[in-house]
N, C-alpha and C positions, 0 to 999 in steps of 0.2 A: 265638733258641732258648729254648725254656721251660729254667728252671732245675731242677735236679733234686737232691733229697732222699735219703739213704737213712739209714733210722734202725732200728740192728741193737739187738734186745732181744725179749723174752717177750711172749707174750699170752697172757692168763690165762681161765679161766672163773671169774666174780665168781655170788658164789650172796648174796643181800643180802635178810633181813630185811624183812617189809612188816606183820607185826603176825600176831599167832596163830601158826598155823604155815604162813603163807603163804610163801612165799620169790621172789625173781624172780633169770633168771639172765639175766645180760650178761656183754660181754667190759671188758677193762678188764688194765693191766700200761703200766708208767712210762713208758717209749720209745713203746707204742702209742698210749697215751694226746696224747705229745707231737708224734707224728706226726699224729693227727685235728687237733689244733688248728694246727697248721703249716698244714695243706693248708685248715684253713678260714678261716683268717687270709689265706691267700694264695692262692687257687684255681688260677692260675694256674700256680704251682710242681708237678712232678711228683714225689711224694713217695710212693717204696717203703720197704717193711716185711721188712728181713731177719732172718729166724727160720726156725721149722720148723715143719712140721703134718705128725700123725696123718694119714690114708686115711679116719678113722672118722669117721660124722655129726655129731658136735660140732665136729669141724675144718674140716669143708666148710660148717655156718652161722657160723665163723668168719672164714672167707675170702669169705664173702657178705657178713658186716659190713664186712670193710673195705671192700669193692666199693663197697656203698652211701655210705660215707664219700669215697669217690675214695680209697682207697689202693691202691698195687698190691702186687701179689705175686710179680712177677718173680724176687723174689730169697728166694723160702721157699719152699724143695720141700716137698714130700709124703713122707714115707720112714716106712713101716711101720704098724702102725694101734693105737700108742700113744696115747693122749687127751690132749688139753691139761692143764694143770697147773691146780687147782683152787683156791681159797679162799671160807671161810665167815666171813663178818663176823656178831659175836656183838655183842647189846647187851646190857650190865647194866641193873641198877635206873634208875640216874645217866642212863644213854642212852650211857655211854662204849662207844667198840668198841674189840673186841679182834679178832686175825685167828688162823684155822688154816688151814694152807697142805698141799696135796698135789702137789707137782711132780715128784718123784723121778722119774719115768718120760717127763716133758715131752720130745717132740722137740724144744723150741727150744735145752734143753740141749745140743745137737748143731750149734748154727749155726754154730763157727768149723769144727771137723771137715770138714763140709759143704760151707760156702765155700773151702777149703784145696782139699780136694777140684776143683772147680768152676772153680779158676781163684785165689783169693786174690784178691791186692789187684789184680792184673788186672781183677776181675772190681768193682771199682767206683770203678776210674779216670775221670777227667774228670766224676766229680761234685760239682757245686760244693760239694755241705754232708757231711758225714756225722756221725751223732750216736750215741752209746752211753751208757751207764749204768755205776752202779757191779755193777745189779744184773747188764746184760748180762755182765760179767766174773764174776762172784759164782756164776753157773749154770754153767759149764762147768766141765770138770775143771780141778782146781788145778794141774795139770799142763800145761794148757792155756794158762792165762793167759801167761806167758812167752812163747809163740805169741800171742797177741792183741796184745801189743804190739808185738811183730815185725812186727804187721800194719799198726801205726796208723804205727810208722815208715817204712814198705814207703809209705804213702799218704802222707805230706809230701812235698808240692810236686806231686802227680799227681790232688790233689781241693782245690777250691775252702778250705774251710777245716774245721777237725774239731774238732766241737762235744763235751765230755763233763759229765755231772750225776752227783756222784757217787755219790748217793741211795746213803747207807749204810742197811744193814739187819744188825743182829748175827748173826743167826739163820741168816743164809748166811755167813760167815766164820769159820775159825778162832778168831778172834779179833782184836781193833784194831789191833792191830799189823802183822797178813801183811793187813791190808783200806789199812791206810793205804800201807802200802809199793809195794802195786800200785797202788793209785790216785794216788799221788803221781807215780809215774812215766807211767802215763796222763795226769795232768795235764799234765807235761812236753813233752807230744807233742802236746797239743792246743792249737788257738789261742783258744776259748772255750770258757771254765768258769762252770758254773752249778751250785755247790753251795749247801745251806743254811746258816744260820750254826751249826746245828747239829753239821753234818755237817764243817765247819769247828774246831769245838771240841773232838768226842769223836776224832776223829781224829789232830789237830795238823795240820791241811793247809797248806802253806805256797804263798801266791799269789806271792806276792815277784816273780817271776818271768814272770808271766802277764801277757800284753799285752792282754786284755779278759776280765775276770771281773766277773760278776753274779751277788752273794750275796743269796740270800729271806734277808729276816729277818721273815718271816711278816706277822704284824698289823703289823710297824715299815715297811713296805716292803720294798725291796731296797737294796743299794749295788753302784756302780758302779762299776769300776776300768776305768780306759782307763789303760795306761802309766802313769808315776804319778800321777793325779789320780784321786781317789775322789767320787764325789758319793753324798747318801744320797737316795733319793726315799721321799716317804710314800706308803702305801698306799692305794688308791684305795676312796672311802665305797662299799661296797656298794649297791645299788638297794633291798633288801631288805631281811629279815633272816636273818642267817646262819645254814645247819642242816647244812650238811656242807664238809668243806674237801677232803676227797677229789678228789684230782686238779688241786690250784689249784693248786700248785709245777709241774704236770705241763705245764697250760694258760699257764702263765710262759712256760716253759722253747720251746715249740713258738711261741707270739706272736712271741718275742722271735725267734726266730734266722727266722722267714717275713720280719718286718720286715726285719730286718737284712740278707740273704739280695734283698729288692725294693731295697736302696738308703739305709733311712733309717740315721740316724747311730746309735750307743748308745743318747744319753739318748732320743729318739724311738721307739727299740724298746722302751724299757723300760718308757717312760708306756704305750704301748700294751699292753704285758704287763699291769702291773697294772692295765690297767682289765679288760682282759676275766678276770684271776683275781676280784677282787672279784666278776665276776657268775659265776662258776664255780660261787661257797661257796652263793648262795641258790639251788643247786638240789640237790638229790639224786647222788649215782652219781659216778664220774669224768669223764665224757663228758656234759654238757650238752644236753638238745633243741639240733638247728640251728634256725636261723630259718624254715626252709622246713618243721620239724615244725609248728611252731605258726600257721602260713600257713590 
């Protein structure tokens, strides 16, 4: 039986810079991002996208992009004709970007309600993987989260194994301290963890505990924790030269747990991770041409 994915979090409308006042819009958001590369790492794996969409035409070429990508949508209703959540990447002088973000009104904000709704953790029983974010948590009401984790423990021992990246972002939390205390308990509950080392340090995140964790430490590689053995791998030389990193934590995070997910051991998933992030950065956008683009 094909293996089966579901990777719950945001999808965004990305509005990106192209020189004057050109702009191009794609889709693009952390979990979606790592679900593309899951499913093209491993095509084989059946790999859904649990969220929400608007009724409105920005959301139905939404759900066309993943189509095209092989993702499904089994498990992202349609509820009301709210638009997806937006961001504008701004470049300075330097070429640095900064982001501004319009979500408030995103249906995805709505996924656990929805799921609750729908059946809960019934409702993605007997899947080998399931994968979430810090940001997925970070979007629903802070009232909610306490319910989302009710959910990740409702799923131990009834889904293959439950992956979390805890991709902090300040700007969606209170502050470090209610972001570390949920996500630390998220950690708790899951059997692979994929934060950065960043995200590790502004935090206090404690792995101690975690029977496979795979830490980015960006340009250093990542390091690997299997129970207590750590190994550190270096990062794989780019083919190019590097112009955007956009989405290479993201393209990690989906390699790693496709391999993992077919079979292969840790350090095997991981070499494989970072080679395909390294060709991530030499291209534009979060989402890379497939290979069938450029055919």
């Amino acid at each position: 039986m094909m293996p089966r994915a579901i990777c719950i979090g945001e999808c965004m409308l990305e509005v990106r810079p192209l020189g004057g006042e050109d702009y191009r819009l794609s889709f693009a958001g952390d979990v979606c991002n790592a679900a593309v590369y899951l499913k093209r790492s491993a095509p084989s794996i059946d790999v859904q996208f649990l969220s929400a969409t608007g009724n409105d035409a920005l959301s139905a070429k939404m759900r066309h992009f993943w189509a095209d990508l092989g993702i499904g949508d089994d498990l992202c209703p349609s509820v009301g004709n709210d638009p997806p959540g937006l961001y504008v990447i701004d470049l300075d002088h330097r070429g640095e970007r900064s982001f501004v973000y319009w979500r408030s009104v995103s249906p995805a904000r709505q996924w656990l309600k929805l799921l609750r709704a729908a059946g809960g953790a019934d409702r993605l029983a007997g899947a080998d993987l399931v994968l979430l974010s810090g940001i997925s948590l970070a979007i629903i009401a802070e009232s909610e989260q306490a319910q989302a984790l009710e959910l990740l423990a409702a799923l131990r021992g009834r889904v293959g194994r439950i992956a979390f990246d805890p991709n902090y972002r300040p700007q969606l939390w209170p502050d470090a301290v209610v972001a570390a205390g949920v996500m630390q308990r998220a950690i708790a509950l899951s059997d692979i963890v994929l934060p950065s080392l960043e995200d590790v340090r502004e935090l206090g995140l404690d792995l101690s505990n975690v029977k496979e964790a795979v830490t980015s430490l960006g340009a250093g590689g990542c390091r690997l924790k299997i129970g207590r053995d750590v190994i550190d791998l270096p990062a794989s030389t780019p083919p190019a030269a590097v112009v955007d990193t956009s989405g290479a934590g993201d393209a990690f995070t989906g390699c790693y747990l496709a391999a993992r997910l077919m079979g292969h051991e840790p350090r095997e998933a991981a070499q494989r991770a970072l080679d395909l992030a390294a060709q991530v950065v030499t291209f534009f956008g979060a989402i890379m041409p497939s290979p069938r683009d450029n055919a």
